[in-house]
Each structure stands twice: as C-alpha cells, then as structure tokens.
NUDREN-209618 format. One record per residue (C-alpha): residue in one letter; chain; y, x, z. Coordinates in Angstrom, 3 decimals. Example, Ala and Ser with C-alpha at 12.3 -4.5 7.8 and 13.67 -1.06 7.14 Angstrom:
+----+----+----------+----------+----------+
| aa | ch |       yy |       xx |       zz |
+----+----+----------+----------+----------+
|  A |  A |   -4.500 |   12.300 |    7.800 |
|  S |  A |   -1.060 |   13.670 |    7.140 |
+----+----+----------+----------+----------+
// end
This chain:
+----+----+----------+----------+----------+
| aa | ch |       yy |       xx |       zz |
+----+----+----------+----------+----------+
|  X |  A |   53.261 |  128.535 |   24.217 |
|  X |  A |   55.472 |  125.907 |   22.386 |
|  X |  A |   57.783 |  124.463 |   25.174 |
|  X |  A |   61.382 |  122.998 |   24.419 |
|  X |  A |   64.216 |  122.672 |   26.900 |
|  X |  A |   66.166 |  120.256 |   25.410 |
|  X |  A |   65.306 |  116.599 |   23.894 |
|  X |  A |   63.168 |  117.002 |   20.519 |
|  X |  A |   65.161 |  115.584 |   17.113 |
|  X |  A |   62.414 |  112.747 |   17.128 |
|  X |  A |   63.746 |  111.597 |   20.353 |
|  X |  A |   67.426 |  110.430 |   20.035 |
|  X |  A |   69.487 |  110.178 |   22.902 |
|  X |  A |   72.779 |  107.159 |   23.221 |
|  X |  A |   75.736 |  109.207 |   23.828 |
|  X |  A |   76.001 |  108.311 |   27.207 |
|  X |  A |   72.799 |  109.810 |   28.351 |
|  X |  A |   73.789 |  112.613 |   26.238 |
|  X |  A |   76.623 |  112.768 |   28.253 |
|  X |  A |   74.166 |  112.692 |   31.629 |
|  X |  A |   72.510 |  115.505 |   30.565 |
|  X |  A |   75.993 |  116.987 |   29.921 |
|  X |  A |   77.065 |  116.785 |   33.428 |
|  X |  A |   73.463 |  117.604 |   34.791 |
|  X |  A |   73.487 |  121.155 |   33.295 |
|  X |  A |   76.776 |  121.952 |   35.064 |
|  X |  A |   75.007 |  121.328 |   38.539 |
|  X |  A |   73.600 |  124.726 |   40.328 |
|  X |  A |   69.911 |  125.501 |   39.754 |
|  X |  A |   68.010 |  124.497 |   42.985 |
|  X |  A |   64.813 |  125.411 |   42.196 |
|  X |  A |   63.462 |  128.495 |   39.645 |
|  X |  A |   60.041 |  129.487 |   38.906 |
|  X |  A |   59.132 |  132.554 |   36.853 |
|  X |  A |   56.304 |  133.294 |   35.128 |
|  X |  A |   53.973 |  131.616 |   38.047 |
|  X |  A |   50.416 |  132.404 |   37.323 |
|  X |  A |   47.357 |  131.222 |   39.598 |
|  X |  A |   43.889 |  132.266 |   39.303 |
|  X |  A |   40.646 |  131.902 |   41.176 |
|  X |  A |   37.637 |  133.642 |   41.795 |
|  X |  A |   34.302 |  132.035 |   41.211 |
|  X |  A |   30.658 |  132.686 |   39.893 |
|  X |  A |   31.389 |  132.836 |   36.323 |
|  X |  A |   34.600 |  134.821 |   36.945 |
|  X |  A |   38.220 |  134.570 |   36.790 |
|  X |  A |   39.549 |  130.877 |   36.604 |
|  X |  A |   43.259 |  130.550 |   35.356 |
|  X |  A |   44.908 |  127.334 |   36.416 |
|  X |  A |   48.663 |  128.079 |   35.958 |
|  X |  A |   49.653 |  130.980 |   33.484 |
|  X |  A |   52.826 |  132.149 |   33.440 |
|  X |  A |   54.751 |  129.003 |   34.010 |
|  X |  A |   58.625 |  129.180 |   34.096 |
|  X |  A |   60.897 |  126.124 |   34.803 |
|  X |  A |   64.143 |  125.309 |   36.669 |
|  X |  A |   65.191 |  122.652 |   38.176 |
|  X |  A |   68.698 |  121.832 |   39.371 |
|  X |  A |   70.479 |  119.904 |   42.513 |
|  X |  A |   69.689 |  115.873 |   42.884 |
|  X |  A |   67.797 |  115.966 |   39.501 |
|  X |  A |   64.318 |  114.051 |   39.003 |
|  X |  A |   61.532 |  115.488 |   36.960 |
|  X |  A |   58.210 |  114.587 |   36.309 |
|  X |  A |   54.960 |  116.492 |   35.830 |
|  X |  A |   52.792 |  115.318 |   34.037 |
|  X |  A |   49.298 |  116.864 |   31.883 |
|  X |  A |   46.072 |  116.572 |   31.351 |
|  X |  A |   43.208 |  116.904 |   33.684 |
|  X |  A |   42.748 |  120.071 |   35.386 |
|  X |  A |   46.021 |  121.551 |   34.324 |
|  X |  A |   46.799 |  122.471 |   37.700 |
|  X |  A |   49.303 |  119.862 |   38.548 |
|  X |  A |   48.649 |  120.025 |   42.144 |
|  X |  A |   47.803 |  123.760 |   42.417 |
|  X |  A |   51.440 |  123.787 |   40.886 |
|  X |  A |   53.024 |  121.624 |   43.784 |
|  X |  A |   51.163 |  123.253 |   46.424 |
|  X |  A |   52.379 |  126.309 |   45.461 |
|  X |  A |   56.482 |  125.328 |   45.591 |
|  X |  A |   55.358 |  123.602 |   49.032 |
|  X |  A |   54.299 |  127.191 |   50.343 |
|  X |  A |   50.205 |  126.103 |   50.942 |
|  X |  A |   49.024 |  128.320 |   48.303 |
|  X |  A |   50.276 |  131.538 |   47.359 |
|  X |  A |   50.544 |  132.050 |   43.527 |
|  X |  A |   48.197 |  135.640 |   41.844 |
|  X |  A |   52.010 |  136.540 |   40.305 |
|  X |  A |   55.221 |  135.560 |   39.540 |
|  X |  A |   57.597 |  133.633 |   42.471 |
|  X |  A |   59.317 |  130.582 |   43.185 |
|  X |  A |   62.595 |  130.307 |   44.365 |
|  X |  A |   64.749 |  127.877 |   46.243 |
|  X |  A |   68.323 |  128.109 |   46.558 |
|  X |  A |   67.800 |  132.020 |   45.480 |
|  X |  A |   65.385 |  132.275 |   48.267 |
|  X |  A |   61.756 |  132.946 |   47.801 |
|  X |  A |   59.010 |  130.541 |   48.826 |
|  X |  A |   56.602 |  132.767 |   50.853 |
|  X |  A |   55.035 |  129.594 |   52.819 |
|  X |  A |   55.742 |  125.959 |   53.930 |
|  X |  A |   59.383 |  125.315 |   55.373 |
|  X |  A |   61.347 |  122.327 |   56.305 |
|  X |  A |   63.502 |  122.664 |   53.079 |
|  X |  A |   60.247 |  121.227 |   51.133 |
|  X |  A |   59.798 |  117.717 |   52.119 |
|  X |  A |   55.565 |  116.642 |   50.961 |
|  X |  A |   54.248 |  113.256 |   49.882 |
|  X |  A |   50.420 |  113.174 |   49.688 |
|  X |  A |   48.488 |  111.133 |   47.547 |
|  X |  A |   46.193 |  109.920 |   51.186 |
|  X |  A |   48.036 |  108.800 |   53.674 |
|  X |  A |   48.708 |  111.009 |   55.873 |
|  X |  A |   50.152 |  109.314 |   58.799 |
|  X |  A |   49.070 |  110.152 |   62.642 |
|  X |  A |   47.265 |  106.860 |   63.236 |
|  X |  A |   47.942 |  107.273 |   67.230 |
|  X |  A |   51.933 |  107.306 |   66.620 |
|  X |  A |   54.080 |  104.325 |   66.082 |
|  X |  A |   56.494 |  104.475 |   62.458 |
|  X |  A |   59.187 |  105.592 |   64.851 |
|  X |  A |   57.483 |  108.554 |   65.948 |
|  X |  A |   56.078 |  109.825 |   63.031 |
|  X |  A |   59.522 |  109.705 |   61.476 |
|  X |  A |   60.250 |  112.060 |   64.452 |
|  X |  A |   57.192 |  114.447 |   64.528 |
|  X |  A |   59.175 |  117.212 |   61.926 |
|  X |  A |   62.048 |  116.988 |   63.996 |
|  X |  A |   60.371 |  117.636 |   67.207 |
|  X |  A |   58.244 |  120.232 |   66.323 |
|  X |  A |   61.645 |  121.846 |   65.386 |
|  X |  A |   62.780 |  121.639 |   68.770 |
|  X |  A |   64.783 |  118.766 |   68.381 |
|  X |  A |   64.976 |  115.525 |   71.057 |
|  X |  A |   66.180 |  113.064 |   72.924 |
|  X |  A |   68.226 |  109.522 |   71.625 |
|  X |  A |   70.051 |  111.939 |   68.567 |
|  X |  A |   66.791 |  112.626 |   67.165 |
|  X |  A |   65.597 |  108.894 |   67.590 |
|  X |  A |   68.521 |  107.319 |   66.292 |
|  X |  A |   68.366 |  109.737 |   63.366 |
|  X |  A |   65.024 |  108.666 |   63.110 |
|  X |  A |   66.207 |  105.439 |   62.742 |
|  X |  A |   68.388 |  105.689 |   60.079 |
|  X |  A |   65.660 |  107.227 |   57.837 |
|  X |  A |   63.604 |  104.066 |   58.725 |
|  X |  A |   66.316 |  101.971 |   57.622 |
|  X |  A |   66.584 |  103.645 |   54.187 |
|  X |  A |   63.274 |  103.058 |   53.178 |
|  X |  A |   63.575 |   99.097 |   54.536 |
|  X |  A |   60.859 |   99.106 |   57.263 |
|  X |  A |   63.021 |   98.619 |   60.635 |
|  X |  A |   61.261 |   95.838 |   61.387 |
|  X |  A |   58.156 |   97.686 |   61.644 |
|  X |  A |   59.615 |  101.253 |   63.636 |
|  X |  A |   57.144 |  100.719 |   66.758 |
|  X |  A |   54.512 |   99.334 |   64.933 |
|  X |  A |   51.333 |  101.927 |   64.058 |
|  X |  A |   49.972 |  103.051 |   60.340 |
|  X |  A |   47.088 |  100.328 |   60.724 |
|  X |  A |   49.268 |   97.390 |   60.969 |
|  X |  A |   51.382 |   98.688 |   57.285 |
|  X |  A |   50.028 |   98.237 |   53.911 |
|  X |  A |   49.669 |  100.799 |   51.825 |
|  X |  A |   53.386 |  101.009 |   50.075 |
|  X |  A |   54.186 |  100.581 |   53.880 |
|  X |  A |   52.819 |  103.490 |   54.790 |
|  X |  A |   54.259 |  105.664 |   52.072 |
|  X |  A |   57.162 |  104.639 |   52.395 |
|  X |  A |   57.016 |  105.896 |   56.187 |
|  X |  A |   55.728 |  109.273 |   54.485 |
|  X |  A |   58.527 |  109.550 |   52.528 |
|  X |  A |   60.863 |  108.774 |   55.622 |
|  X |  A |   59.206 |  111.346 |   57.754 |
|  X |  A |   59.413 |  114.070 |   54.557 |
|  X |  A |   63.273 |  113.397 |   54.274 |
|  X |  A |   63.772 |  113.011 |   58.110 |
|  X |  A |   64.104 |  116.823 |   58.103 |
|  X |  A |   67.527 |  116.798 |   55.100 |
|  X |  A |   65.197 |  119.124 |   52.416 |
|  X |  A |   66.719 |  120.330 |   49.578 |
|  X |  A |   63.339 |  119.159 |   47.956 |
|  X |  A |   61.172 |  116.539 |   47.489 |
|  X |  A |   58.001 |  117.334 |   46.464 |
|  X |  A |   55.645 |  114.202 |   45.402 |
|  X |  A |   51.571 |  114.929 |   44.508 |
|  X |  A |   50.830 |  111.411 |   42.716 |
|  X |  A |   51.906 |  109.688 |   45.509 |
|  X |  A |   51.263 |  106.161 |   44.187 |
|  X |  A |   48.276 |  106.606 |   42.463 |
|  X |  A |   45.965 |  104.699 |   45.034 |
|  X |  A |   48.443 |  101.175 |   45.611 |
|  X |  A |   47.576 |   98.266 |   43.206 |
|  X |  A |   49.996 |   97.740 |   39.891 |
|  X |  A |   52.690 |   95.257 |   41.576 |
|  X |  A |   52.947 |   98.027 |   45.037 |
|  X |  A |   53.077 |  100.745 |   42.582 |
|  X |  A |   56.056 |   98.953 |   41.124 |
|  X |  A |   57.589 |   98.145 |   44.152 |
|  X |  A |   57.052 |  101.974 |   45.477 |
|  X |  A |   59.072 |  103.054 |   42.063 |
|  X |  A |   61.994 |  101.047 |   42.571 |
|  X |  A |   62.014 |  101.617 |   46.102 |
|  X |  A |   61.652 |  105.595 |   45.570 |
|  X |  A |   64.838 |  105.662 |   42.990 |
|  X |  A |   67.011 |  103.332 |   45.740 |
|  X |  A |   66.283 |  106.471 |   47.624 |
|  X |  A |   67.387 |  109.193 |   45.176 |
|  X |  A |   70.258 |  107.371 |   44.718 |
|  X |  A |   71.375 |  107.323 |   48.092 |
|  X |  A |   70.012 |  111.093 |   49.252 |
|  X |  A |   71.224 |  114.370 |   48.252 |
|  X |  A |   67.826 |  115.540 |   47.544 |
|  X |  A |   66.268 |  116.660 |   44.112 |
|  X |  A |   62.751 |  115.367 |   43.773 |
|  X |  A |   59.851 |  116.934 |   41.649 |
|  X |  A |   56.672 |  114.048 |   41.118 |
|  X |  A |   53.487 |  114.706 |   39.883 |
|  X |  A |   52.104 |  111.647 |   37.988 |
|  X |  A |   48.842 |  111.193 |   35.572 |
|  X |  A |   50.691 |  107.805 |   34.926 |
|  X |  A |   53.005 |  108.157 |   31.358 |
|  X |  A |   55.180 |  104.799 |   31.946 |
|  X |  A |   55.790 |  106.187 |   35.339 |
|  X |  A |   56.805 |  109.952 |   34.661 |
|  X |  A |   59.212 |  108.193 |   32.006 |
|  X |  A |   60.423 |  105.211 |   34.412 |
|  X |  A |   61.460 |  107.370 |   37.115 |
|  X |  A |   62.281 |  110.854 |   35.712 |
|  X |  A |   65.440 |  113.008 |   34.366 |
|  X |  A |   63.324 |  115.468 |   32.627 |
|  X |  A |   59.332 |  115.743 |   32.174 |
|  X |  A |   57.701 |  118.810 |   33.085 |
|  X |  A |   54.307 |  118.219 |   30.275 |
|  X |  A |   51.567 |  120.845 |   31.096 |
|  X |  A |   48.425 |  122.103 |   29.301 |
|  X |  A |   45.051 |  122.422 |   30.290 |
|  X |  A |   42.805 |  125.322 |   30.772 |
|  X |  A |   44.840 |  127.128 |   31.874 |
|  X |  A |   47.878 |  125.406 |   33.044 |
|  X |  A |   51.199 |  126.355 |   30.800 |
|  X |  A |   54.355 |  124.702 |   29.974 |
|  X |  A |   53.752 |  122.911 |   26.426 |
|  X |  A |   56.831 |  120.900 |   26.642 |
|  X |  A |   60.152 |  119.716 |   28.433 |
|  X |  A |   61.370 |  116.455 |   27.687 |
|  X |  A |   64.566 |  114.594 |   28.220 |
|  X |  A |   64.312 |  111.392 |   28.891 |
|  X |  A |   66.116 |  109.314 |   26.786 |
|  X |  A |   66.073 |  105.778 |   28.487 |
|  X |  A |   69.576 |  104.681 |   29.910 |
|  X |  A |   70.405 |  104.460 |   34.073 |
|  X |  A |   69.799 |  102.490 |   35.927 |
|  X |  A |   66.156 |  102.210 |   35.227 |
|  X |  A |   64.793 |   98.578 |   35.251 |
|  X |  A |   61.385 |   97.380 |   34.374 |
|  X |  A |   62.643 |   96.003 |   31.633 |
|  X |  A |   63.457 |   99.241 |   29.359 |
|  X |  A |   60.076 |   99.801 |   28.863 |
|  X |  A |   59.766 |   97.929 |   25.791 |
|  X |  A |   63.136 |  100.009 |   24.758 |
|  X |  A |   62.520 |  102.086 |   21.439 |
|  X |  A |   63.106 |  105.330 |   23.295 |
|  X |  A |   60.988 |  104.194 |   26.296 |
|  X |  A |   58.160 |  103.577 |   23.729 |
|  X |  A |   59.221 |  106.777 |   21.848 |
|  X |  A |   58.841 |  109.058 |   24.595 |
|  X |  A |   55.818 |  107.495 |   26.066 |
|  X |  A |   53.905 |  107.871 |   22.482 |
|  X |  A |   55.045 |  111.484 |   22.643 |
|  X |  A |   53.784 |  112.048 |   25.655 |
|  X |  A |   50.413 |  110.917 |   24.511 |
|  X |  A |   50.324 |  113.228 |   21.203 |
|  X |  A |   50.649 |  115.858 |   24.000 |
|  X |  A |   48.275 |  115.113 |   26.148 |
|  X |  A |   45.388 |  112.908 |   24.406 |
|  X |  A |   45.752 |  114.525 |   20.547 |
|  X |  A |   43.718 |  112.694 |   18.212 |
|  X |  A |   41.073 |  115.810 |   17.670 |
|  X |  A |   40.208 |  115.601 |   21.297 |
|  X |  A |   38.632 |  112.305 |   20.734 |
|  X |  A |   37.135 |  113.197 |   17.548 |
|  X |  A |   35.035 |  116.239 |   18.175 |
|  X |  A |   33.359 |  114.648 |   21.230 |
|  X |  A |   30.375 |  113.193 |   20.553 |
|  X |  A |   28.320 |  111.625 |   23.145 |
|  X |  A |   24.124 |  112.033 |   22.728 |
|  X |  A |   22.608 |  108.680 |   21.157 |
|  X |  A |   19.849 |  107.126 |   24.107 |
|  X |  A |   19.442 |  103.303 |   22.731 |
|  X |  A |   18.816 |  101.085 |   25.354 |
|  X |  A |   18.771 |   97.800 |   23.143 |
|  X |  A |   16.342 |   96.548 |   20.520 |
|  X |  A |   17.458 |   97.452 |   17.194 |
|  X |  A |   19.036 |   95.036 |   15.461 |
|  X |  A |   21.084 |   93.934 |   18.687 |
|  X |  A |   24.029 |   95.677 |   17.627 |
|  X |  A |   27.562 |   94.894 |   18.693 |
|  X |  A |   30.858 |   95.742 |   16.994 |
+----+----+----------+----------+----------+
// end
C-alpha cells in the first residue's frame, strides 16, 4: 500500500494554502477509521471490497473519495453511515464507535429520496419528528434549513413540482436539519445535467461555509473531487485500499474559474495516473468481429 498524507513534491502548494493546511491540522479529529476491512461471501468465495483502510478526518474539513470502479466507494460510506457493518476494524466519531445509523451522520443519496406524499416543509421535518420533536420550534427550525439551501419559495410545494438540483438540495436540508457532526455524500450529483451539477457544487460549498459540519463526498467525477474538496481520499480497486491522500492545492474560495489553474490541472492529471494508468488501457484488447467490408477502414 503506497498512500501519502501530505501533498506529493510534484504538487506545490502557494503559501497560503500551505498555511490552510497549517491551521487545519490543529483542528480535533472528528472522524477515525482503522484498518476497516469488508468482505463478502459469494459462489466463488471470499470477495474483499475494503482492506484495511485507515483515514482521519477532522472538524468542518471537506474530503473527497474518489477511485476506480468497484473499489468500494459506497460500501465505504455505508459503512461510516452505520447500514453495513464492516468484517474488522471500526469507525469512530467523536471517539465514539459507529455500531449503526444515528442522527450524528447526515446521508445524501445518489436517487432521490424524498417522500413524494410530503410537502419540502415536511420532509425537512421528518428526522426531527421521528426524534420526538414538534410543534412551531421544529417548523420554524425547519424553516431556516430551507432558507439555507435557497428554496423558501418552494417549502409547501411536493418533490414532483422541484427539479432535480431542487430536490437535492431539499435532501441535503433534511440531512442537516438534524445539526450532524457529519455529512456523508454517495455521488450525490451524478444524475443532474452539467450546468445543475455546477449549480449543486457551488450551492453545496455556500453551505459548508455557513454550517459547522465536516462533509465526506464520494465522486467518480475528478474536476469535482478537486473543485470542492480539502483533501482527496484516492482508493484502489479489487480490493478497496488507500493508494493515496492528496492535498488540494487550488486556492479558497473555489470558483469555476481555477480549473484551468496549473495546480487545478496538476492535481486532476494526478488523479488520473492513479486511477486510469496507462497499462490498464494497453493490455486490454477487445476480440476483432468486422462488421464492414474491407477496405472501408476509418482512422
């Protein structure tokens, strides 16, 4: 296992992110996993999706995992959310171990997974009133969560009137309604077009900014794990293991306009050395079936 914690020489950081990364070390470690390893049973035998992954992750910091696929990326996140128990090794929050889901692990799907019978408003509320919570408190805190992701407007409409980005935003409202210590995001943009996807980013780091919460996104988008993240989490395939830890070297605020930055550009051809080397491409050959006259050829 070659993993590094901080920023590879190749990779050279101004001194003022240097200086981020300074002050980020000196905040408490919110999350720690040690030596997590998964494995499943199946006709031809063991399958090993995560071995003996280690990482930590510390208060309001944003990383990014990112890796092949069938490296286990969501196996990984379902694990810190507490809906899948890892074969060995733990997870722990705030020095506590995660032994199954709890409201200090806030979830963004992928799907959207709104209740289509409940208006914005009340889906916002559901976590708080299946903790027991009520009344015009829990609404008006409901309402401030709405207002933070910019969809007020829209509190009593339902999920079928909202758009897509519209409806995760209203995820990510109902995850945070409930003040987690965590964010935990399974590629939670991957199905909006390019310009929501956008949209979702910047709206998504508006909200880190403004929440004491340390979020942990699983991406197979490269631009995006660099755009948004502190660190990036990279992960091999078969089985699942840390390869590398990046720090990313691009300047905040982020703005769509550092991606054309030298370190954007560095990082992001990194990241593809890691996860698409050149020999992967090389030694597959696909079986020659010509459907075309011969002599038909194109370049």
């Amino acid at each position: 296992m070659t993993h590094s914690i901080s920023l590879p020489s190749y990779l050279e950081q101004s001194p003022e992110v240097r200086e981020r990364f300074d002050r980020l070390k000196q905040r408490d470690v919110l999350l720690e996993i040690k030596n997590l390893t998964k494995t499943f049973e199946s006709n031809d035998g063991t399958i090993t999706a995560l071995d003996n992954v280690s990482f930590r992750a510390r208060r309001r910091e944003f990383i990014s995992v990112i890796g092949p696929s069938g490296c286990g990326k969501s196996t990984f996140i379902r694990i810190l959310a507490g809906l899948e128990y890892p074969s060995s090794g733990e997870v722990r929050l705030d020095d506590e171990e995660v032994s199954g889901p709890c409201p200090n692990r806030g979830m963004v799907f992928q799907g959207y997974t709104l209740f289509p019978w409940l208006t914005v408003k009340r889906n916002v509320m559901f976590g708080m009133n299946m903790a027991g919570h009520g009344g015009t408190e829990t609404e008006s805190q409901a309402m401030q969560w709405i207002d933070l992701v910019g969809l007020s407007k829209f509190a009593n409409a339902y999920p079928n009137q909202l758009s897509g980005g519209m409806k995760q935003r209203v995820a990510i409202a109902r995850a945070l309604a409930n003040q987690p210590r965590i964010l935990l995001m399974d590629e939670p943009f991957g199905a909006l077009d390019a310009q929501t996807r956008a949209q979702m980013q910047s709206y998504l780091l508006q909200i880190w900014k403004n929440v004491d919460i340390t979020i942990l996104f699983i991406t197979h988008d490269l631009e995006e794990a660099i755009y948004l993240a502190d660190r990036i989490l990279v992960l091999k395939a078969h089985p699942g293991e840390v390869q590398e830890v990046i720090e990313v070297p691009v300047p905040r605020p982020r703005s769509p306009e550092q991606f054309i930055l030298p370190e954007f550009l560095a990082t992001k051809r990194r990241l593809e050395e890691l996860i698409h080397p050149k020999n992967e491409y090389e030694s597959q050959e696909l079986p020659i079936i010509r459907m075309t006259p011969i002599g038909d050829d194109v370049e």
